[in-house]
C-alpha positions in Angstrom: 30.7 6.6 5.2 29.8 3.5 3.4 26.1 2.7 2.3 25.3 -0.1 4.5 21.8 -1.1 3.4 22.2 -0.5 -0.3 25.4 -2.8 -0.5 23.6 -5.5 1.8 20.4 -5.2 -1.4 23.1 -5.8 -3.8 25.0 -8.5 -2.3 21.4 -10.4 -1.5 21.5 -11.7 -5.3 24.6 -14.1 -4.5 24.5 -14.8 -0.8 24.1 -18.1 0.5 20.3 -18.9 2.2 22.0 -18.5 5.9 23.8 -14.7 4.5 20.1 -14.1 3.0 18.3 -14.5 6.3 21.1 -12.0 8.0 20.6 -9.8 5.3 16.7 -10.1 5.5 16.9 -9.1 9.7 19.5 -6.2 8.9 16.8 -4.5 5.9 13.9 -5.0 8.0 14.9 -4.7 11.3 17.6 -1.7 10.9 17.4 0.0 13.8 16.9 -3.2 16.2 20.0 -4.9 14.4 22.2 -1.8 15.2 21.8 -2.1 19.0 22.7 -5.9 19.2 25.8 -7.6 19.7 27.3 -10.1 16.7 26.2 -12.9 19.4 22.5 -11.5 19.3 22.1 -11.0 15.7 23.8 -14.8 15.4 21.2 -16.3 17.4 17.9 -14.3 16.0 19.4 -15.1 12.4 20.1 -18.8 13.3 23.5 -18.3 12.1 27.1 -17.7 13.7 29.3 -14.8 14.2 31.4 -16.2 12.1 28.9 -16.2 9.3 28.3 -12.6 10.1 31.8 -11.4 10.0 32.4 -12.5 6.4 29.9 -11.9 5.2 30.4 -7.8 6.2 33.5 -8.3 4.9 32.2 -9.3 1.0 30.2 -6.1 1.5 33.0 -3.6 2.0 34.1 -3.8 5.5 36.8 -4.8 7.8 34.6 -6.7 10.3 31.0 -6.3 12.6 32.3 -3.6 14.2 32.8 -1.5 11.2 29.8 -2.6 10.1 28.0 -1.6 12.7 29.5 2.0 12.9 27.9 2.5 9.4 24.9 1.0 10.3 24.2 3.5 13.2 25.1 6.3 11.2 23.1 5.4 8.3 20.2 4.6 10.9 20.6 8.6 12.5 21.2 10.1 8.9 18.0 8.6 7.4 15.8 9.8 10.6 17.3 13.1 10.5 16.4 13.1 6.8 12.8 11.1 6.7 12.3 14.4 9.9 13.3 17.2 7.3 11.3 15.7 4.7 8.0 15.1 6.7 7.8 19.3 6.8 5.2 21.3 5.2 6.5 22.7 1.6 7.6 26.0 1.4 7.5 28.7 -0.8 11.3 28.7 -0.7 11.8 24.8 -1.5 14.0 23.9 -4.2 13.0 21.4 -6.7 15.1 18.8 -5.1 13.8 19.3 -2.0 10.2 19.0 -3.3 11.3 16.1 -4.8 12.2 14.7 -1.5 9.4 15.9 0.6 7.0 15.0 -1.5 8.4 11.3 -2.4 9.2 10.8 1.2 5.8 11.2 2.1 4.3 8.7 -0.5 6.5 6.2 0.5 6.0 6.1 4.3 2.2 6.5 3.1 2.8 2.7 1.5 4.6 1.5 4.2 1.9 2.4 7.0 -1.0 1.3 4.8 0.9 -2.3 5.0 1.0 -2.2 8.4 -2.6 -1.5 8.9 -3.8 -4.4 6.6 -6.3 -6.8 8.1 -5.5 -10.0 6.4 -9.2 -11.0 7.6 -11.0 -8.4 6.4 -9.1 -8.5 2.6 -10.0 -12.5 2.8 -13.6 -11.3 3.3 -13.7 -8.1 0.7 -12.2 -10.9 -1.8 -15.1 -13.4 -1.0 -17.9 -10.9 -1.2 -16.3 -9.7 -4.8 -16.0 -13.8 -5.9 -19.7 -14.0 -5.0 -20.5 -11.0 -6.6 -22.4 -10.8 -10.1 -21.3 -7.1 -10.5 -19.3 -4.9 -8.9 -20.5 -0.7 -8.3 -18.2 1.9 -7.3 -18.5 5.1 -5.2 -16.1 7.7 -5.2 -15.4 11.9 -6.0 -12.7 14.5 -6.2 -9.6 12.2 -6.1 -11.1 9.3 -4.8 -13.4 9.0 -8.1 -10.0 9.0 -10.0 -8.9 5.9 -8.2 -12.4 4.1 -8.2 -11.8 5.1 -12.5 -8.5 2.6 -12.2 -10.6 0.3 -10.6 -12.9 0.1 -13.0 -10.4 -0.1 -16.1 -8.9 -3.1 -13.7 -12.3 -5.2 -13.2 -12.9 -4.6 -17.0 -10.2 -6.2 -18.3 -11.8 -8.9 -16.5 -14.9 -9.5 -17.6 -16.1 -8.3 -14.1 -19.1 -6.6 -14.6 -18.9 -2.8 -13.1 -20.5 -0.1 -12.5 -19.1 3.4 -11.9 -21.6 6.9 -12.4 -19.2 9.8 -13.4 -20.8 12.4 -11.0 -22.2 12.3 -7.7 -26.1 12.4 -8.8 -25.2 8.9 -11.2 -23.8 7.5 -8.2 -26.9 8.2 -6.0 -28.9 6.6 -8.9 -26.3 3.7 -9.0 -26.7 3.3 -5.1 -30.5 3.3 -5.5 -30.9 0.9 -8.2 -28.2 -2.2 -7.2 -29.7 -4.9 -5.8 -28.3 -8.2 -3.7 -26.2 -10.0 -5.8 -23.9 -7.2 -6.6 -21.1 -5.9 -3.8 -19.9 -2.0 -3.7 -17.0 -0.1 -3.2 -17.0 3.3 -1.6 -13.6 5.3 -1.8 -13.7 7.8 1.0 -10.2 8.9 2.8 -12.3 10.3 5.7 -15.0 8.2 5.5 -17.4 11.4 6.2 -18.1 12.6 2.9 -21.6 13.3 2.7 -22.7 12.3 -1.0 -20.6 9.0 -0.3 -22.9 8.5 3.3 -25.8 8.8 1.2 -24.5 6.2 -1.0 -24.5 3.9 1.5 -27.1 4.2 3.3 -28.9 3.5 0.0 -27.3 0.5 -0.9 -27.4 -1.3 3.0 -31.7 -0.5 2.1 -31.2 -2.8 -1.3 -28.8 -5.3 0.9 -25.9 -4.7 -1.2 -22.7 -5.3 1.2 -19.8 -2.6 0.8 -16.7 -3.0 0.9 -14.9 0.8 2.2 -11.2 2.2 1.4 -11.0 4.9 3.9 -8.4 5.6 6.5 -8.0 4.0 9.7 -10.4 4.8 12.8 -13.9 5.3 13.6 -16.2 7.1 10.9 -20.0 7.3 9.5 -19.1 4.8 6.5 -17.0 2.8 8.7 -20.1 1.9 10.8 -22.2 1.3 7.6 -19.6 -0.9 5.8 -19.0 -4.4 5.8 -15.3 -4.5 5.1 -12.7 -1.3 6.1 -9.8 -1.7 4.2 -7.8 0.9 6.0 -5.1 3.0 4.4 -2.7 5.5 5.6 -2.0 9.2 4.3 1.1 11.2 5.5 -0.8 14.6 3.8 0.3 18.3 4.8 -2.0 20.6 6.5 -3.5 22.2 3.2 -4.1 19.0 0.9 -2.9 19.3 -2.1 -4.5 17.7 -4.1 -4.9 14.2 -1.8 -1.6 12.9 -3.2 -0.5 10.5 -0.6 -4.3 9.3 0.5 -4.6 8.8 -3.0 -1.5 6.8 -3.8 -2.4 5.0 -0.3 -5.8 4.1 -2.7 -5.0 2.9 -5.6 -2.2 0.5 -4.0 -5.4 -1.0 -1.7 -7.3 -1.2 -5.2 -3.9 -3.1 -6.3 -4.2 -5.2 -3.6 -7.4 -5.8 -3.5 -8.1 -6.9 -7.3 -4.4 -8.9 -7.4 -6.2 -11.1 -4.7 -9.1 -11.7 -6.6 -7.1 -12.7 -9.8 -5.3 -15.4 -7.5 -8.7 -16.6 -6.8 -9.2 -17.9 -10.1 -5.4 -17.2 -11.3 -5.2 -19.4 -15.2 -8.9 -18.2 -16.3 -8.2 -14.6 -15.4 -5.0 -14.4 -16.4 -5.9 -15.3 -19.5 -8.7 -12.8 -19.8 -5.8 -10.0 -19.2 -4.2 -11.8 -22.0 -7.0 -11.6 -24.3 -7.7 -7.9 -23.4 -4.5 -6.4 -23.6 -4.2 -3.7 -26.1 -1.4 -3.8 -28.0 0.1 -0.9 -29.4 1.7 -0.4 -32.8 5.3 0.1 -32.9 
């Protein structure tokens, strides 16, 4: 059977605007597309059957029908696979299907972390870090890892940052920032303890915080200022956090990518001026 989706990426390079917007509906509306007639897909695309048919012809096949075929089956195969690939891992897993499992649940991790971003709330965690003289940041196990990459990120900069390296610098860190400054607490359930006590100290100095934690209802939700939710696909015994803490570090992306488009030519230049070249 012919790969549908990966010809339509490749042919996406050359099409025409009209073919680009038909291509854009079949890659992100897959399974919707597969249950509509050429007539349906024509008028959601704003373009004609006719446009439709050739255009599955310059990507291998003999007209929408045969397209469509593919389509469905490609749909079913990659349900039936994304299923297999959401199980636990086994002592008897091969390294290919590790591969798989594990990769399969990073990347559905991403996609549902997009889904759940509040446009409104990143607009406001952006403002409060703009207004911000310095920036402090909470995190442990492998949240503290990803609140590290933050703080490499604002460095390079020239945003001051603060970041204690165990959990009693942070409680000093908590109890010493004062207004002015703007935290960031990195808690996939939002119920660590130490990270509570955090801050609880830092909402007594006025310092608003700005929390990466997982969707829903939690003790630092109701302290925090901003929830930037992410999403986690993690098995039953965590190993190691790996998709809440992918799910992380791409909010940290997002987040600090918005605050160099704040102020894009001065802090693109800074990233300029502090890159570290190394020798050849």
């Amino acid at each position: 059977m012919k790969h549908v989706l990966m010809r339509l990426q490749e042919y996406e390079k050359q099409a025409s605007a009209t073919e680009k917007n038909v291509i854009l509906y079949f890659l992100e509306k897959t399974e919707e597309a597969g249950e509509l007639s050429i007539y349906e897909i024509a008028e959601k695309t704003y373009s004609s059957p006719s446009t439709i048919i050739r255009l599955c012809k310059k990507v291998g096949f003999q007209g929408y029908k045969d397209f469509r075929k593919s389509l469905l089956y490609e749909t079913a195969v990659r349900k039936e696979s994304a299923m297999k690939h959401m199980e636990e891992i086994r002592q008897e897993d091969s390294l290919e299907e590790i591969v798989n499992k594990v990769t399969i649940k990073n990347i559905m991790s991403l996609e549902n972390t997009q889904k759940l971003v509040d446009l409104d709330v990143l607009k406001k965690s952006v403002d409060l870090l703009v207004a911000a003289e310095s920036v402090h940041l909470f995190g442990l196990g492998a949240s503290l890892v990803v609140a590290q990459d933050a703080y490499l990120k604002f460095l390079r900069i020239y945003k001051p940052c603060f970041m204690g390296p165990d959990v009693h610098a942070q409680y000093l860190q908590a109890m010493n920032a004062r207004k002015g400054s703007v935290a960031i607490i990195l808690s996939y359930s939002g119920r660590t303890q130490e990270m509570i006590r955090c801050a609880e100290e830092l909402s007594k100095n006025g310092v608003p915080i700005i929390l990466i934690s997982k969707f829903g209802a939690s003790p630092l939700a109701k302290i925090a200022d901003c929830n930037l939710s992410v999403a986690a696909m993690e098995y039953i015994v965590r190993s190691g956090a790996m998709s809440s803490r992918i799910s992380q570090l791409n909010m940290i992306d997002i987040l600090y990518t918005a605050y160099i488009n704040r102020d894009f030519e001065n802090n693109m230049n800074r990233l300029q001026r502090t890159h570290i070249r190394k020798q050849e």
